[in-house]
N, C-alpha and C positions, 0 to 999 in steps of 0.2 A: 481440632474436633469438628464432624461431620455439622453443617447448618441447623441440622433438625434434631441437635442435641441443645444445640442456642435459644431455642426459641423458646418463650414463655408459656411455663407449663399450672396447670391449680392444684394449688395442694389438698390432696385427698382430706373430705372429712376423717376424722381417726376415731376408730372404732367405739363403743362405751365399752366404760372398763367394768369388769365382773368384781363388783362387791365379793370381801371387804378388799378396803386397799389397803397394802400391807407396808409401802412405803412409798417414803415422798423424799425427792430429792430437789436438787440444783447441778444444773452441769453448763461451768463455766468458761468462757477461754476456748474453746473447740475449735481445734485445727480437724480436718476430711483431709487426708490425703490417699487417690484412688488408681490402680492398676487394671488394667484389661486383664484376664487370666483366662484359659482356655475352659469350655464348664465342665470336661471331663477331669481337672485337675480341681473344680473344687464340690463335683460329685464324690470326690474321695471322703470328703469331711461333714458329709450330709448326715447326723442322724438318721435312725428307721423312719422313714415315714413323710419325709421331704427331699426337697431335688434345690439344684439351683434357681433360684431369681434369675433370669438373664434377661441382659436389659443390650438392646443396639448388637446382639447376636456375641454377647460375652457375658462369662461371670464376671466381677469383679470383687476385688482384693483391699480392704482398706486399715490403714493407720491412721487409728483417730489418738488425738489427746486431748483430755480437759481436766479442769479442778471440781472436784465433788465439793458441795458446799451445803451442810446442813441438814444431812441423811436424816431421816427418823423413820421411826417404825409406824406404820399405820398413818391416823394421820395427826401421831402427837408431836414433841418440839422436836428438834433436833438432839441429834449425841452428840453430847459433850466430846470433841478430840476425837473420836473414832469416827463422826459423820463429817468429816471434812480431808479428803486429800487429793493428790494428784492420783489419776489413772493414765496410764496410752493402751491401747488394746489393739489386734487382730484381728481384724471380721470379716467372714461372707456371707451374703444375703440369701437368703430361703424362701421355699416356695411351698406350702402343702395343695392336694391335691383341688381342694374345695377352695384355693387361691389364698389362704389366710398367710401373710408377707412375715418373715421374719429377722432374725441375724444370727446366724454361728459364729462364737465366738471362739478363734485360735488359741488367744493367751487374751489375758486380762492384766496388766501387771497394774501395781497398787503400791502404795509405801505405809500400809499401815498393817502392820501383822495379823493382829485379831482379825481386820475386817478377810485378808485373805483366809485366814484360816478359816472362817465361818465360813465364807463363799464357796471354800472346798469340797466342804461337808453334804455340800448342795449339789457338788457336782458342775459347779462353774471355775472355770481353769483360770483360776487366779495365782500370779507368781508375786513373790516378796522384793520390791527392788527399791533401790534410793533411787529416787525421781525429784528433781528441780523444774520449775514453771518461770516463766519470767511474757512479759509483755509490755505494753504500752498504752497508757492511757487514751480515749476515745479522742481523734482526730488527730493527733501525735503520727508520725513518719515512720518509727520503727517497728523492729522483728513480733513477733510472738512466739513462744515455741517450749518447747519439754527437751529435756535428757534425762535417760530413765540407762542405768545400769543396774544387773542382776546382782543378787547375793549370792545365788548360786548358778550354776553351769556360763558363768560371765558374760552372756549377749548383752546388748545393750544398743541403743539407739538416741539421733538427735535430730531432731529435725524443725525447721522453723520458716514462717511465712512474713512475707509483708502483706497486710491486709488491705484491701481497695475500699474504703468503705462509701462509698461514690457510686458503686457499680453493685445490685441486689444479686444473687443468681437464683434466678427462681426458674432455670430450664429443666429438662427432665430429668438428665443424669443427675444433677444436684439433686431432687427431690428421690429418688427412685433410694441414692444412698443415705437419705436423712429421713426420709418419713416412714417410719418403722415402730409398730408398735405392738412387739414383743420380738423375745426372743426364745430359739428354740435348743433343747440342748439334751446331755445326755444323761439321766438320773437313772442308776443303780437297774442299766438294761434296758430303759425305760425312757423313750422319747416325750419331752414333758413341756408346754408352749407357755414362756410367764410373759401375761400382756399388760401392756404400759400406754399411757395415753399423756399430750403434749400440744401446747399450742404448737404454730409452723417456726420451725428454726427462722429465726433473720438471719440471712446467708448473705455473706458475700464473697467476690471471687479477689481473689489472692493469688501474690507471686509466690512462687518457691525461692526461698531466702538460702535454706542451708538444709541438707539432709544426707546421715551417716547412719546407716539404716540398719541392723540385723537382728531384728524380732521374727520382720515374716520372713526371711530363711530360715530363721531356726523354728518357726510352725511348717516349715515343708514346704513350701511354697517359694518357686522363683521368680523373679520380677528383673525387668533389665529398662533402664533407660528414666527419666521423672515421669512423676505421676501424673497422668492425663488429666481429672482434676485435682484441683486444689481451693479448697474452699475455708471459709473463716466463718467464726460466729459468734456474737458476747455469749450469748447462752441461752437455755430454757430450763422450765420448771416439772419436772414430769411426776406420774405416779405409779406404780406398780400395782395390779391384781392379782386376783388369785390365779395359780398355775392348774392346766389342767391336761391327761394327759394325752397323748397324738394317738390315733388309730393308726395300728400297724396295716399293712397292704390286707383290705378284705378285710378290714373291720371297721364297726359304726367309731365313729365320733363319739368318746367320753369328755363330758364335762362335770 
């Protein structure tokens, strides 16, 4: 990786979130794992009304995994067994014109039914899979990592990290693919931005342990060789606001 991808970068204040907030979660366990990808190959997957994020004169591609822990609605307790599972997802980073930063997401895969089925509804590409998490307690030597197999059209993926927790990574690519708050997606026609707000991930940089990968070929997307980063995190606490929707080319801004 280029020097002036190394160097120490500040983490954007994160926007205020637009009351109300509709959910609060926990995202635990967080493996980044990130690919160069050309931006005309992930202009394909852009929503009306944004482009890609490019960042060191590339889009980039990532496989993230973590455990959801304690989803609730607004900002009451948690759900009971439906606010807590393993996700891995597919994303690439967005850009609207007025600069507001987002993330498209590929596939979202999930092991709890309802919750994907509700996600759908929404118009968030959530898949039904059996997913296993496994890790290592703080300062421990071993893996961290997810295997998530589909129920249907069979893809499935593994991949696992040794975490450095010795070494922060707070350079730019680290932050450019973690500090993001919202995302943008595609409702019934309709480009729609739901924004989230978080203190800064504690990041750190990580070996590539083990990785069997075929999520993001089967979201379209080809990747050859490991991922240029690789990064680890215990986790953070985020919220979600209200979504609101994107001005198509030549029109105002609705919120």
């Amino acid at each position: 990786m280029d020097k002036h991808l190394r160097a120490a970068a500040p983490w954007p204040e994160p926007p205020e979130l637009p009351l109300p907030a509709i959910m609060d979660q926990h995202w635990l366990d967080a493996i980044f794992l990130h690919w160069r990808i050309p931006e005309f190959i992930a202009a394909r997957f852009m929503p009306a009304g944004v482009e890609p994020d490019v960042f060191d004169g590339s889009s980039w591609v990532g496989l993230i995994g973590f455990r959801m822990k304690g989803a609730g609605i607004g900002r009451g307790p948690a759900v009971p067994y439906l606010g807590s599972f393993n996700e891995v997802n597919v994303r690439l980073y967005s850009r609207e014109p007025d600069g507001t930063r987002g993330v498209v997401f590929l596939s979202l895969d999930a092991d709890r039914l309802p919750v994907v089925l509700a996600a759908r509804t929404a118009g968030i590409p959530y898949v039904w899979s059996r997913i296993r998490s496994w890790g290592t307690p703080p300062g421990d030597t071993g893996s961290s990592g997810y295997s998530v197999t589909r129920f249907r059209r069979g893809a499935s993926s593994s991949f696992s990290v040794l975490p450095d927790l010795g070494t922060v990574a707070d350079n730019p690519l680290a932050l450019h693919v973690t500090a993001r708050f919202g995302l943008h997606s595609n409702f019934y026609g309709r480009t729609i931005y739901i924004p989230n707000t978080h203190e800064p991930w504690l990041l750190y940089s990580a070996d590539l342990h083990e990785l069997q990968d075929g999520l993001i070929s089967s979201a379209g997307i080809t990747v050859a060789g490991p991922p240029e980063s690789v990064l680890y995190s215990p986790g953070v606490r985020t919220q979600f606001g209200r979504p609101r929707l994107v001005a198509s080319p030549g029109q105002p801004r609705r919120t």
